[in-house]
C-alpha positions in Angstrom: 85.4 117.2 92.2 82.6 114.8 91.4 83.1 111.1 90.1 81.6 112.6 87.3 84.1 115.0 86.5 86.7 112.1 86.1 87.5 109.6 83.5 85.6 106.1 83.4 88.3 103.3 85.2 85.8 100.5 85.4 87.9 98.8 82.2 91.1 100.0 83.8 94.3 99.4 81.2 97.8 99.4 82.1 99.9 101.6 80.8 102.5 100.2 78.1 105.6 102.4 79.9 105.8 99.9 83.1 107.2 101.1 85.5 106.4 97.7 87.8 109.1 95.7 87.1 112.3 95.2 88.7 114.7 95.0 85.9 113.2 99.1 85.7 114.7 99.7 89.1 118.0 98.3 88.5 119.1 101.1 85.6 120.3 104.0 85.8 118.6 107.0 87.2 118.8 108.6 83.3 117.3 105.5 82.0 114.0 106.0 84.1 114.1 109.7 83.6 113.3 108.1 79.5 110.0 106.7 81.2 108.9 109.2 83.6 109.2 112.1 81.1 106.5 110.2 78.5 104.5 109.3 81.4 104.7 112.6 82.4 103.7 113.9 79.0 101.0 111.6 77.9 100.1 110.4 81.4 100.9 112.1 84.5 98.5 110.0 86.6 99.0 106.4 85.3 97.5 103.0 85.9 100.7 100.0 86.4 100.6 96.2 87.5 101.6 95.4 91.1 105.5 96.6 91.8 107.5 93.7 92.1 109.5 92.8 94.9 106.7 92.7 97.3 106.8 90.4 100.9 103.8 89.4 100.4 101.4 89.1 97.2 99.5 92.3 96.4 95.9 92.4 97.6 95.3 95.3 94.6 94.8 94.7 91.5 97.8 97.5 90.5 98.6 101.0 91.6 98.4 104.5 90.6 101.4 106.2 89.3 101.5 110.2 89.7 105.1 111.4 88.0 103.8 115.3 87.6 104.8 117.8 90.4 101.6 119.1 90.6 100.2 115.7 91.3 102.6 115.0 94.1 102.2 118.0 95.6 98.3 117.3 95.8 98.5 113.9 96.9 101.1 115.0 99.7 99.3 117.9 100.9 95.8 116.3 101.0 95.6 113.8 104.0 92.1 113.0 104.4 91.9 111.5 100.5 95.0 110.0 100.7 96.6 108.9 103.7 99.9 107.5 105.2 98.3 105.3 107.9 98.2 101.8 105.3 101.7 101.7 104.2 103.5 104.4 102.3 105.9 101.8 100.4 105.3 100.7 97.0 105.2 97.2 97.8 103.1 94.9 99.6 104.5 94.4 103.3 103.2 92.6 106.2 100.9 95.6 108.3 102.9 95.0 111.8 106.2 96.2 109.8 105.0 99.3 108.6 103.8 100.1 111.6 106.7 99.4 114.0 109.0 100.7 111.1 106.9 103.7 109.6 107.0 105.8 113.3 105.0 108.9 112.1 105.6 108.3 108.2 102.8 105.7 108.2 100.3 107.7 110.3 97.8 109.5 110.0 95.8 112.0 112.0 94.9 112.6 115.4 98.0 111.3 115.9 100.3 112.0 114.0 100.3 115.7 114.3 100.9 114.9 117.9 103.7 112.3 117.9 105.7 115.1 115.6 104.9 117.6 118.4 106.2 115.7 120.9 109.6 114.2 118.7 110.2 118.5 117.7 110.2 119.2 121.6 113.2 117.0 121.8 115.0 119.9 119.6 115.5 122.7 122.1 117.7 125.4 120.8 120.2 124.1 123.0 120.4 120.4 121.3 120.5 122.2 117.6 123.1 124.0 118.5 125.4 121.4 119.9 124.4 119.1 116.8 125.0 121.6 114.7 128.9 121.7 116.4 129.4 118.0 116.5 129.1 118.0 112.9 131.5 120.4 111.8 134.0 118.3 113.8 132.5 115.0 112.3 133.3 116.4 108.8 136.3 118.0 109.2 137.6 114.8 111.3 136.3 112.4 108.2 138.0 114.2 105.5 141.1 114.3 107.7 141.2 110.6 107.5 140.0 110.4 103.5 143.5 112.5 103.1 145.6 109.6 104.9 144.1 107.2 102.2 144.8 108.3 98.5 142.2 105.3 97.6 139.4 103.4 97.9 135.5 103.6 98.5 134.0 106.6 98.6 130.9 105.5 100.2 133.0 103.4 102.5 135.8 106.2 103.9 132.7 109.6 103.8 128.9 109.2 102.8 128.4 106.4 105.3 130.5 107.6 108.2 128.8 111.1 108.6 125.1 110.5 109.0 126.0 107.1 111.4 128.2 109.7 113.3 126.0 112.1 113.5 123.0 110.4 114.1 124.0 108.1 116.9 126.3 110.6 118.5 122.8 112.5 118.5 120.9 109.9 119.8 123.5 108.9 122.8 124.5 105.6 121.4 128.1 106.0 122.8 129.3 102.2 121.9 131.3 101.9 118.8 129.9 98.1 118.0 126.7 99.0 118.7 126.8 101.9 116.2 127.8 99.6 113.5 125.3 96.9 114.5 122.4 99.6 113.8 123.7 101.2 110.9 123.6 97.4 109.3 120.3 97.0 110.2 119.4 100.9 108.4 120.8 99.5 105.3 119.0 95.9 105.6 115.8 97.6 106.3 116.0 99.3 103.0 117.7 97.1 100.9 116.2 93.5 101.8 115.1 92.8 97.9 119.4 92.9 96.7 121.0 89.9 96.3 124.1 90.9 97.3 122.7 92.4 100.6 120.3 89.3 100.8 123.5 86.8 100.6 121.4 84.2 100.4 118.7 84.5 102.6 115.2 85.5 102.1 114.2 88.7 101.9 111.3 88.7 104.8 114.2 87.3 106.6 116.7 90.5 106.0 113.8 92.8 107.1 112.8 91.1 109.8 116.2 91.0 111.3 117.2 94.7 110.6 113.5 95.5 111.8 113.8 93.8 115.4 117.2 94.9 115.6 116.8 98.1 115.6 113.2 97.8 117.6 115.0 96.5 120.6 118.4 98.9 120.3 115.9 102.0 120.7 113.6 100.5 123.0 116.4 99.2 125.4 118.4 102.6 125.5 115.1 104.3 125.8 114.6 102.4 129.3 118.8 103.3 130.4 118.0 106.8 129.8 115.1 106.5 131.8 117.3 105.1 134.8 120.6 107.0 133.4 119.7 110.6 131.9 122.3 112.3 129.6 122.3 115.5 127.7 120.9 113.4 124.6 118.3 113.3 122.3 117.0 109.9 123.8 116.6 111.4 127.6 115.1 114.4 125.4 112.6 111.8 123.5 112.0 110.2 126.8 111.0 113.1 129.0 108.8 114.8 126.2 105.2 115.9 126.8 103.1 118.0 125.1 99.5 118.6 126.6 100.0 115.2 129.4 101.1 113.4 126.7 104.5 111.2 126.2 105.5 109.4 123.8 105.0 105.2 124.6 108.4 102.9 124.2 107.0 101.6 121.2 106.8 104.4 119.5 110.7 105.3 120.7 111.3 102.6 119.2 109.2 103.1 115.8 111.1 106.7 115.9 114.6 104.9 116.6 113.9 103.1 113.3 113.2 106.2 111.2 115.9 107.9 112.2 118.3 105.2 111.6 117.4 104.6 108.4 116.1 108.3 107.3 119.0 110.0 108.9 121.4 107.2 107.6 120.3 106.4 103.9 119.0 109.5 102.7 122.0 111.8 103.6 124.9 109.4 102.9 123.6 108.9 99.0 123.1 112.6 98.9 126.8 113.2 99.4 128.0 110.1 97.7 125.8 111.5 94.2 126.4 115.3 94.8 130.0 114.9 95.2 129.8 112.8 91.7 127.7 115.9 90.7 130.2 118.2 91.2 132.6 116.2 89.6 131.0 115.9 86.8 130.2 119.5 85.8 133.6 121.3 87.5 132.1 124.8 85.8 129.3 124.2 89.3 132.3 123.6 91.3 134.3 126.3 90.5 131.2 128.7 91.0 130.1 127.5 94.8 133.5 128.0 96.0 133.8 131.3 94.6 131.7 132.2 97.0 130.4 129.2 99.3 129.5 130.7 102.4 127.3 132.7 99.9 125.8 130.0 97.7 125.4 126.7 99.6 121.9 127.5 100.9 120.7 127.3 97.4 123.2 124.6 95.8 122.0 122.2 99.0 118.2 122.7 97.5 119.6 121.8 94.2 121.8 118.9 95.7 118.2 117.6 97.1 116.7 118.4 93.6 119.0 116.5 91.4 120.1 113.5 93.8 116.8 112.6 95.5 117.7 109.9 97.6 113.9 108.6 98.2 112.5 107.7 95.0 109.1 107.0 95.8 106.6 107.3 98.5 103.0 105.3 98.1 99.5 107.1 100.0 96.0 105.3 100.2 93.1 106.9 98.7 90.0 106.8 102.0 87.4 107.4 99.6 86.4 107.7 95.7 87.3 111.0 94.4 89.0 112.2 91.6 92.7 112.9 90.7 94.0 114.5 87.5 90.9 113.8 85.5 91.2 109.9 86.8 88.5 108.1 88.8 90.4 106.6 92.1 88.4 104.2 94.2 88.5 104.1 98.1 91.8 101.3 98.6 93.3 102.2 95.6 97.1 103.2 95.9 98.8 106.0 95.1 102.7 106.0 94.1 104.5 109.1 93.9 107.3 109.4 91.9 109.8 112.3 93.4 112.5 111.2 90.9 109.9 112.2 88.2 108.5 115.5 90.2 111.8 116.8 90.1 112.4 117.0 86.7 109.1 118.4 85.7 109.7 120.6 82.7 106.8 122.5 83.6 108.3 123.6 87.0 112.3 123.4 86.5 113.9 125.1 83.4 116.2 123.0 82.2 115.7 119.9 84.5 118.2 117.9 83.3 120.8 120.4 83.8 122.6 120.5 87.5 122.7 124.1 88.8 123.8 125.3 91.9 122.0 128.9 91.4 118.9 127.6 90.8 116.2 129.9 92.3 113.4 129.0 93.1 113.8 125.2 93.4 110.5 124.1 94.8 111.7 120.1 94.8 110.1 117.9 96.3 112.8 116.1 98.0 111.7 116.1 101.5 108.6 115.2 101.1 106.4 117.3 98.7 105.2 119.3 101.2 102.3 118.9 103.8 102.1 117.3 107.2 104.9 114.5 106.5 107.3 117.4 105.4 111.2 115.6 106.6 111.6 117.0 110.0 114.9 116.1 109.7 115.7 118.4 107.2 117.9 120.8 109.1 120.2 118.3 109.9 120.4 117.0 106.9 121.3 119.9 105.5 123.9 121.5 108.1 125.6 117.9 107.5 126.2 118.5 103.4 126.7 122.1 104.3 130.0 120.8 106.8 131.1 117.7 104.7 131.6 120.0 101.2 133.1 122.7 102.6 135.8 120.2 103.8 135.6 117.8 100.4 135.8 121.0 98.0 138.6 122.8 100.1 140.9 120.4 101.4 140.4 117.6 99.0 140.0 119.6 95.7 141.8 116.9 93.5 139.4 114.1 94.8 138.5 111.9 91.6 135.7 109.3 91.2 134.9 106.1 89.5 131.5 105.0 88.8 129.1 104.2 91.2 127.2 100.6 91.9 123.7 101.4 92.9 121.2 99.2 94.6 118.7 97.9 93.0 115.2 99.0 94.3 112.0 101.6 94.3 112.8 103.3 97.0 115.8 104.8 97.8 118.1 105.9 95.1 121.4 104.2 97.0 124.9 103.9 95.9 126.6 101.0 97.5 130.1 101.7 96.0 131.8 104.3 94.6 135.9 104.3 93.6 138.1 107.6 94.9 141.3 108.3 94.1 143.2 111.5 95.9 145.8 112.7 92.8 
């Protein structure tokens, strides 16, 4: 496309259905969905203040809003015209945290296809496989102990417990306390902007804690698997090359990050929001365990689908062009709505309607496809294939209260959610 072929931005005009301010991010999931589906109507690609919440004040004047699914599939697939490599949250943050926290999210090309290269090498068939086992005794272990407790958090006693499990059992961080330590920092790196979380202290504070944390718990079991190798996925990370090239202990660390907070956040709202799904329309229950072993594959796409855990992801556009009939100026940024893209009337029938059968159910929940596509996925998914075979069998009277979410743009999180086993 030409700049000609767009629509004149040089009197740019915010659209009246913000979607900038905080107070927006702190209702409900439905609430937003009010927004999203007139923006989507009248405005898939939309022009909004600078999000609030941000480190450090916004150098742009606002940013682009793209809620369609076409959109975000554009945007994620096309890498030269919008890349990852200046931030990819919405907010303004200082440029050495996204790039010792980002790992390969927030890069771009030459090296980013190589740093994924060399991360997938760590996955021999051998490691999948003995993931794959340690989390069908995670999950059955975890809702062994839910069953000794006929109350209390939901969140607490399942969601978080699998993916800090499975990710540091993974990883080869063997020490209990230090398991605990980083899974605090995942949730301060991702929830510095609550109060709550916050306690008091400033927000550039909470991320810079979790962020250094985390940094140096990577980099320093990096270096003990380098003296002391295990049949891990750190001696795996640490011994990778592909074409003479390993990967540096600062980008273990970067990686060490992502994980922790990816493999952490993302999965334990999944569960936590599916299993409120399920609850909440029994007639989708009832019809994956008539036949589960049959019907998980697709209910997990629709679990993605209908939960998204991340929100939002935010690209860079490296030079004018064009994007749904809108003028977009080299530096402008680029928010992608997921939430929104997966309730695209024009792609789901009935979007606002949970179903497990759904087929096809081209979400975008990992990522909207192209290069940054969650490499992670496969875990991800073998861990709510093992935790709901457990939940729906063994715990089939488990009843929930409502959930308290945290408030922010980027990952849809539940903090707390009530249980009681009748």
């Amino acid at each position: 496309m030409t700049l000609a072929q767009g629509t004149d931005n040089n009197a740019r005009t915010f659209h009246p259905n913000s979607i900038s301010e905080l107070a927006f991010w702190s209702g409900t999931a439905e609430e937003r969905e009010i927004t999203f589906q007139k923006l989507r109507a009248e405005a898939p690609i939309s022009w909004h203040p600078p999000i609030e919440g941000a480190l450090i004040p916004s150098e742009n004047p606002g940013v682009w809003v793209v809620t369609s699914h076409a959109l975000i599939q554009e945007v994620s697939k096309n890498t030269q015209l919008f890349c990852s490599g200046q931030g990819f949250q919405m907010e303004e943050v200082p440029e050495d945290v996204n790039e010792a926290a980002g790992s390969f999210l927030g890069m771009d090309a030459p090296r980013h296809p190589v740093l994924r290269r060399l991360v997938s090498s760590a996955f021999t068939p051998k490691r999948v496989k003995a993931i794959e086992d340690q989390i069908k005794r995670q999950a059955h272990d975890i809702v062994t102990n839910l069953l000794e407790h006929p109350e209390g958090d939901f969140v607490e006693m399942v969601s978080k417990r699998l993916p800090m499990w499975t990710i540091y059992e993974m990883v080869g961080l063997t020490d209990i306390d230090k398991r605990l330590e980083a899974a605090h920092h995942a949730d301060g790196m991702v929830s510095w902007a609550d109060e709550e979380v916050a306690a008091g202290r400033e927000p550039g504070e909470v991320l810079n804690e979790s962020l250094v944390g985390l940094l140096m718990m990577g980099m320093e079991l990096a270096e003990e698997r380098r003296n002391n190798p295990q049949d891990d996925l750190m001696t795996g990370l640490v011994n990778a090359e592909v074409e003479g090239q390993k990967l540096t202990d600062d980008e273990i660390g970067a990686f060490f990050v992502l994980l922790s907070v990816a493999g952490n956040d993302t999965t334990r709202n999944s569960i936590s929001l599916t299993m409120r799904a399920l609850n909440q329309f029994p007639e989708q229950k009832a019809l994956l365990l008539e036949d589960y072993e049959g019907r998980i594959g697709t209910a997990i796409e629709e679990f993605v689908r209908w939960v998204t855990p991340v929100m939002t992801f935010r690209r860079t556009a490296t030079e004018d062009t064009v994007l749904g009939g809108q003028q977009i100026k080299a530096g402008d940024w680029i928010a992608m709505i997921y939430s929104s893209g997966n309730r695209d009337e024009s792609v789901f029938e009935n979007a606002d309607q949970f179903d497990i059968l759904r087929d096809p159910n081209p979400h975008v929940g990992f990522g909207g496809g192209g290069p940054h596509f969650c490499m992670g996925n496969f875990v991800a998914k073998i861990q709510l294939r093992e935790i709901f075979d457990n939940l729906l069998r063994r715990a089939p009277n488990l009843e929930l209260g409502e959930p308290e979410y945290l408030t922010g743009n980027f990952v849809r999180a539940v903090k707390r959610m009530p249980y009681t086993l009748r």
